[in-house]
C-alpha positions as MATLAB code, in Angstrom:
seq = 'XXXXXXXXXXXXXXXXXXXXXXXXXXXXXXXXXXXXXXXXXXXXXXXXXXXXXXXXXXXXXXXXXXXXXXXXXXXXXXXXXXXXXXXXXXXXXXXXXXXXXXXXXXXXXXXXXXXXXXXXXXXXXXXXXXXXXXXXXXXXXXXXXXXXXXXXXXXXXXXXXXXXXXXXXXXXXXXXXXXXXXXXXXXXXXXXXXXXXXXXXXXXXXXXXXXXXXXXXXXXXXXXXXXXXXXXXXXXXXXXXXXXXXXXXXXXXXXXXXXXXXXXXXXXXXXXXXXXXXXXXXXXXXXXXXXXXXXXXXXXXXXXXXXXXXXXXXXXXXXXXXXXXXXXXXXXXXXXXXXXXXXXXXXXXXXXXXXXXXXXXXXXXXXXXX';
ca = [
      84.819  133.527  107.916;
      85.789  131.172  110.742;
      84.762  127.415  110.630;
      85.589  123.997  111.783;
      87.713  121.555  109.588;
      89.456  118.618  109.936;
      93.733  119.044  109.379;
      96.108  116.868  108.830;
      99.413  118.566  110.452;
     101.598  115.242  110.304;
     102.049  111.942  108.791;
     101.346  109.666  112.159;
     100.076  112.240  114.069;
      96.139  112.615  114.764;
      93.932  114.749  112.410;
      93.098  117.814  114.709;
      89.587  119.482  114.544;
      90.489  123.187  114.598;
      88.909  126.691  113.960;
      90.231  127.931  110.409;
      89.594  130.406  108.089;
      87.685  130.450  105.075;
      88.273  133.673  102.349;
      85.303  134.553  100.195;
      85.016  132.839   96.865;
      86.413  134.342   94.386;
      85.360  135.014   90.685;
      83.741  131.757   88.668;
      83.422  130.040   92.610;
      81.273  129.656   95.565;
      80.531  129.255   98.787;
      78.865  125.792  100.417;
      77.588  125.045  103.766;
      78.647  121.408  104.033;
      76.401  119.100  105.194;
      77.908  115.555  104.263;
      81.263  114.525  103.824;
      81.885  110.869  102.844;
      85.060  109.238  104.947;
      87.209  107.523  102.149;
      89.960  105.421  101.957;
      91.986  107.932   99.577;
      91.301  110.116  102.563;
      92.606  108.110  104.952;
      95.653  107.761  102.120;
      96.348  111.483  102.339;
      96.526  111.456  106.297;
      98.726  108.569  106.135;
     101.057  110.041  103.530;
     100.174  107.518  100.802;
      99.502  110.070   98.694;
     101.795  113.296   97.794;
      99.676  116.112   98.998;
     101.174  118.957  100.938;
     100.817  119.538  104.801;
      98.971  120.992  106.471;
      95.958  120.004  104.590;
      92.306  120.410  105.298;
      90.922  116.794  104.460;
      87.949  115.386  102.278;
      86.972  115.218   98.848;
      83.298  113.783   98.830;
      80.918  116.236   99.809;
      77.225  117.792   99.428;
      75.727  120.906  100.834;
      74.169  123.916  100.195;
      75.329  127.429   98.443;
      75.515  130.333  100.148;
      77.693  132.404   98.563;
      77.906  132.920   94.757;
      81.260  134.538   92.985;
      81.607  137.337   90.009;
      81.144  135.647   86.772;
      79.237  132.538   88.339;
      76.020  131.928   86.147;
      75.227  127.797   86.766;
      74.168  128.390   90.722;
      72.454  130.434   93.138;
      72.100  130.776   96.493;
      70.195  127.801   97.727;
      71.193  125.499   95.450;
      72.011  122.294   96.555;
      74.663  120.595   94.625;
      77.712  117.523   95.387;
      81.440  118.581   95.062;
      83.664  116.964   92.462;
      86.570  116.844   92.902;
      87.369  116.810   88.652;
      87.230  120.291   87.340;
      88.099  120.024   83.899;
      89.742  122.553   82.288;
      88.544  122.347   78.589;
      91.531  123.340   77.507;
      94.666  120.829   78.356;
      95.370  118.003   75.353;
      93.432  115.301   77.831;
      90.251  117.596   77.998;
      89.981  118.328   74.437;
      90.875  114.559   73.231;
      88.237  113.653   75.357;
      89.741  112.699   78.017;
      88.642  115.444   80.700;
      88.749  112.685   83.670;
      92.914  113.111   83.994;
      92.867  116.642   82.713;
      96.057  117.551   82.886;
      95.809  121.022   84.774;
      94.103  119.280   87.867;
      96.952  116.889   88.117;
      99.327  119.635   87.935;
      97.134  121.806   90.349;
      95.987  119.466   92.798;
      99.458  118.201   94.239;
     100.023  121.812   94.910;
      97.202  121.761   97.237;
      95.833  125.006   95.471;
      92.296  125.334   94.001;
      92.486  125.679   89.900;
      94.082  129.461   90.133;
      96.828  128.338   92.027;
      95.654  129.804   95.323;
      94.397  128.560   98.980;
      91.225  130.249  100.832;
      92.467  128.538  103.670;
      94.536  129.792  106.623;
      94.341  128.674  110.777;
      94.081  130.527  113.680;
      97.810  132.181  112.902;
      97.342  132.967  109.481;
      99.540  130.248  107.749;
      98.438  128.446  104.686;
      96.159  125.294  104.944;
      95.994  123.215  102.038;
      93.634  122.616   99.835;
      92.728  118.295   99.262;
      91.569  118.298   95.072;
      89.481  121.353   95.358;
      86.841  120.265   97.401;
      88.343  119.920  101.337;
      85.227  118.838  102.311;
      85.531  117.857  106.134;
      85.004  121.227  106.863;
      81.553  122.901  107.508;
      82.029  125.179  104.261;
      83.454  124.534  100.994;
      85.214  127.111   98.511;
      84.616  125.332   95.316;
      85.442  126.379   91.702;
      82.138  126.529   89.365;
      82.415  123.591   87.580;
      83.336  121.553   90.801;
      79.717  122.351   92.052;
      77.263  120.115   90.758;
      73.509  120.865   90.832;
      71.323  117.582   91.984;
      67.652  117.556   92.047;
      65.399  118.232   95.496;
      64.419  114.669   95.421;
      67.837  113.222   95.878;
      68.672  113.540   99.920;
      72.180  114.906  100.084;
      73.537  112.644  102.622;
      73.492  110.267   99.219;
      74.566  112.545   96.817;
      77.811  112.810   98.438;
      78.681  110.181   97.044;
      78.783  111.267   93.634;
      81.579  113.351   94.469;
      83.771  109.774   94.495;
      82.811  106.212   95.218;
      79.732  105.939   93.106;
      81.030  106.970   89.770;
      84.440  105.685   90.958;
      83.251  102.247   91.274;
      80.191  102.245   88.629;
      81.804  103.885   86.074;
      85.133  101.635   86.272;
      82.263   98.794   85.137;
      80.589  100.901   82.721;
      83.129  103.117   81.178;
      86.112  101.229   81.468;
      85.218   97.633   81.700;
      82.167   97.920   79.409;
      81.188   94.914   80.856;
      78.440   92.518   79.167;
      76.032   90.076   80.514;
      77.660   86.717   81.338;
      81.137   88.298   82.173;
      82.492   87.079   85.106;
      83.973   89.810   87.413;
      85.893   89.556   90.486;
      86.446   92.352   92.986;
      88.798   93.470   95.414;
      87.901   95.384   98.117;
      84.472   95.856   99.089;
      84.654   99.123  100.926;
      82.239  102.015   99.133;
      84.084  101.907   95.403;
      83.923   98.345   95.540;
      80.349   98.083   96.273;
      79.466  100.270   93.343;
      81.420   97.897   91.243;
      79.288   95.020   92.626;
      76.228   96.769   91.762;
      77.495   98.014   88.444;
      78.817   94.912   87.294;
      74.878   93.839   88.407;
      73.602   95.821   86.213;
      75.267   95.134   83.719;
      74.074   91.318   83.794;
      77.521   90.478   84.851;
      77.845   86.530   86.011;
      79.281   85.006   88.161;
      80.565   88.498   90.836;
      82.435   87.541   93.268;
      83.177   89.918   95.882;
      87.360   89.511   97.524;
      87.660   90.918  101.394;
      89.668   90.878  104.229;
      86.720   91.637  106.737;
      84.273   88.286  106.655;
      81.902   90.878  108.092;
      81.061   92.388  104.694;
      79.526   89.624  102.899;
      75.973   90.075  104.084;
      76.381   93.641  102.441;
      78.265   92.881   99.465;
      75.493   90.117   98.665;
      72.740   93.106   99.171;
      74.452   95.262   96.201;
      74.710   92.381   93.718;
      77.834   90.041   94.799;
      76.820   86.246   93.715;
      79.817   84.704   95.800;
      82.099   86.139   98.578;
      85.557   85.068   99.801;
      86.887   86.268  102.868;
      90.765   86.500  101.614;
      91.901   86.848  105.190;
      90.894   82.805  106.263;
      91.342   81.841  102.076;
      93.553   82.554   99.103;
      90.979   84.053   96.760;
      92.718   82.925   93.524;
      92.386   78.612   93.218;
      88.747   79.803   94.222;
      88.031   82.679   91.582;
      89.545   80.120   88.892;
      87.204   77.379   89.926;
      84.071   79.570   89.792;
      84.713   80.969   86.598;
      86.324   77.978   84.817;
      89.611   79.333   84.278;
      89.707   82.644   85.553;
      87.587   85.993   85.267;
      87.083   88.246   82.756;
      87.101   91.575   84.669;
      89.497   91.551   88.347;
      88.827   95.193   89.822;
      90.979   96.164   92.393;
      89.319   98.898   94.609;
      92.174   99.052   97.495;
      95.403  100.013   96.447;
      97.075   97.414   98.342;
     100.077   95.559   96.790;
      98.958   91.693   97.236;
      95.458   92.315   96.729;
      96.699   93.986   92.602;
      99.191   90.632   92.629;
      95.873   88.259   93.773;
      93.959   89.976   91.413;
      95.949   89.566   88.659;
      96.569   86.125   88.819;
      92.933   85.694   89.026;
      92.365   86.396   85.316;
      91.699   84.024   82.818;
      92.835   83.897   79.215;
      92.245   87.379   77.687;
      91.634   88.872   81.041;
      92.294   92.442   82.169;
      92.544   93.438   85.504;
      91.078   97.269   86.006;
      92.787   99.132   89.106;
      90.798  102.212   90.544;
      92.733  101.760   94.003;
      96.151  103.651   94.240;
      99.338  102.181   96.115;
     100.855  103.641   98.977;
     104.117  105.690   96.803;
     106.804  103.935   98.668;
     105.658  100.485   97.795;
     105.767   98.672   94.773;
     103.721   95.770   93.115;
     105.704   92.223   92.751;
     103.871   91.782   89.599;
     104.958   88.482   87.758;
     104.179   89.538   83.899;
     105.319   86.140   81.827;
     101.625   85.674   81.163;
     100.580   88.772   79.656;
     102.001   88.227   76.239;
     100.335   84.633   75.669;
      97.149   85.176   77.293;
      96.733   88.897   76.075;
      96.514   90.132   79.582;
      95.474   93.486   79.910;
      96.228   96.128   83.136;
      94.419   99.887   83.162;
      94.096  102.267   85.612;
      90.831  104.293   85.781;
      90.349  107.579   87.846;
      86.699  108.478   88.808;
      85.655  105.931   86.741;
      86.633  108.330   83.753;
      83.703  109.753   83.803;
      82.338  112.853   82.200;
      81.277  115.120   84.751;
      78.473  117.159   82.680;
      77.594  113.824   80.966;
      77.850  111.618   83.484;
      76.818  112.472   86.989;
      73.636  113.651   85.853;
      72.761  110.347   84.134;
      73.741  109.036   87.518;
      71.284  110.690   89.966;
      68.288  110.074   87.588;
      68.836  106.036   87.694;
      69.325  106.901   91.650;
      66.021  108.960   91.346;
      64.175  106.083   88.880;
      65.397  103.009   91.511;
      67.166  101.185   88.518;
      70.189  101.432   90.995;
      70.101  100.544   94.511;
      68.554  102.318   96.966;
      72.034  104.966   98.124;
      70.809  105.094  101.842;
      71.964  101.346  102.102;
      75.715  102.301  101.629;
      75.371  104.491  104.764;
      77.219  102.370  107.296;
      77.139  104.935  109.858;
      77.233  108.183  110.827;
      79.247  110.348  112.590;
      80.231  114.064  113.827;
      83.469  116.011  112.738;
      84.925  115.439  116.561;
      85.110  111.710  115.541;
      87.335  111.812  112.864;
      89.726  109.957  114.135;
      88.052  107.224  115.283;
      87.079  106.723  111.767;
      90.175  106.988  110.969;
      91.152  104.237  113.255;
      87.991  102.210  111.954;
      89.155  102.515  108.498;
      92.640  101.090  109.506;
      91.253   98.334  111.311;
      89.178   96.784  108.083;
      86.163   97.422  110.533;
      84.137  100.316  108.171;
      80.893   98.253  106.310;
      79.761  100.656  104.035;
      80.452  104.394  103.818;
      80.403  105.846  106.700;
      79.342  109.407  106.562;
      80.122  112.553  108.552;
      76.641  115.034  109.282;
      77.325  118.745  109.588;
      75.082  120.766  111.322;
];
């Protein structure tokens, strides 16, 4: 079938909006009619070459729609379903999925670089023929999807799909980095980096989680009214203030939990040396691959520093996602439609793009498929 999709030809060059094709899906897959695609930063990362996927890819990785098309061997969906993409397909079979550790399972990382879905293949081609890339299965700025099974996850009618989108990355990015990684406890003081749509599900995670004092770290002043909204107690605008004398003064020493939701260099070194005694420092945001981190360590050893990378909030897909939309559903989390900055049509891509460059995106902003 032919469809519109966003591709990334060139590092530096514009994404172009162009008529592709899309193959059938085949066995244990199926077909979605997009009809939201978050815009996110690791997004804008693969565009801009900070990540190692192959060109030319067809962009986006947090999406909800509808199925149209159900594969041989595909018993979880039907057509009509509605259901978010994830972008984690375990495989249940690699030494991380069956030690429990199915959020880095070990076939996706070896898959996913190749810009392949799970078998190895692309349904992807352009207007010539030539092989488009696949972005972590999903390819979601595109107005269908070719998603494995297990990459298509069933949410219930009541939950509007231009919020469960963002189950597909920045909520259970930034809620499960509290919850699963941080296991954060009422009274610990938090501090994070980056306020963008990961960063504001760590605000309202480490909220719920009776978490005292947070203080929200950006470079855009512009966000504090919003970061407030989600659960942020204090907020420092790091572009007219060094964040760190001021994180150690409101938590007597230094916090607990630093998250870093960026990737950006100085913002892992602020955040670091922004931890107190016994402090760990949790990074969900991933550096450009050229650059590295001036990280001073001479106070890990005597103040038992700790520094862990999560992905997707190491969640458990099956487990996890579903536990998700019913707190959505029961309003014990905050109400989605509020992390909707803005949206926008497929045409605009790059002016998100731009926007997202520019520190000027409040929110998530959101692209609407027909």
């Amino acid at each position: 079938m032919k469809m519109r999709a966003a591709v990334c030809r060139e590092h530096g060059k514009p994404i172009s909006v162009e008529e592709v094709n899309l193959a059938p899906p085949k066995a244990n897959e199926v077909l979605v009619k997009t009809k939201f695609t978050g815009y996110c930063h690791s997004d804008f990362s693969a565009v801009e070459s900070m990540h190692a996927f192959p060109k030319p890819l067809v962009i986006g990785h947090e999406a909800a729609g509808v199925v149209e098309e159900v594969g041989a061997g595909v018993t979880a969906l039907k057509r009509g379903d509605r259901v978010a993409a994830t972008w984690m397909v375990p495989c249940g079979r690699c030494e991380m999925c069956v030690s429990g550790r199915p959020y880095i399972c070990t076939h996706c990382h070896t898959m996913q670089p190749q810009g392949a879905l799970p078998d190895g293949t692309s349904r992807l081609t352009d207007a010539k023929g030539a092989r488009l890339n696949h972005h972590v299965f999903v390819s979601g700025l595109a107005e269908y999807m070719v998603l494995p099974e297990g990459g298509a996850i069933k949410i219930p009618d009541a939950l509007p799909l231009d919020q469960a989108c963002f189950l597909g990355c920045c909520m259970p990015t930034g809620y499960g980095a509290v919850l699963n990684v941080a296991q954060a406890k009422t009274g610990d003081s938090v501090a994070i980096f980056g306020v963008g749509g990961v960063g504001l599900n760590m605000v309202q995670g480490a909220k719920l989680r009776g978490a005292h004092p947070i203080i929200a770290v950006d470079l855009n002043g512009k966000k504090e009214a919003t970061a407030r909204e989600f659960g942020a107690t204090h907020f420092i605008d790091s572009s007219v203030e060094d964040p760190v004398p001021k994180i150690q003064q409101l938590t007597g020493g230094g916090a607990k939990f630093c998250f870093e939701a960026t990737g950006d260099p100085g913002a892992i070194v602020q955040a670091y040396w922004s931890l107190g005694i016994g402090g760990t420092l949790i990074q969900a945001g991933i550096p450009p691959m050229e650059t590295t981190t001036p990280l001073p360590l001479t106070l890990t050893p005597p103040h038992n520093r700790n520094i862990l990378g999560t992905l997707y909030g190491n969640v458990r897909i099956a487990y996890d996602l579903p536990r998700f939309m019913d707190m959505i559903l029961r309003g014990d989390y905050i109400d989605m439609a509020k992390l909707i900055g803005r949206k926008f049509k497929l045409e605009e891509i790059n002016d998100v793009h731009q926007a997202m460059a520019n520190h000027e995106i409040i929110g998530r902003w959101v692209c609407e498929f027909d």
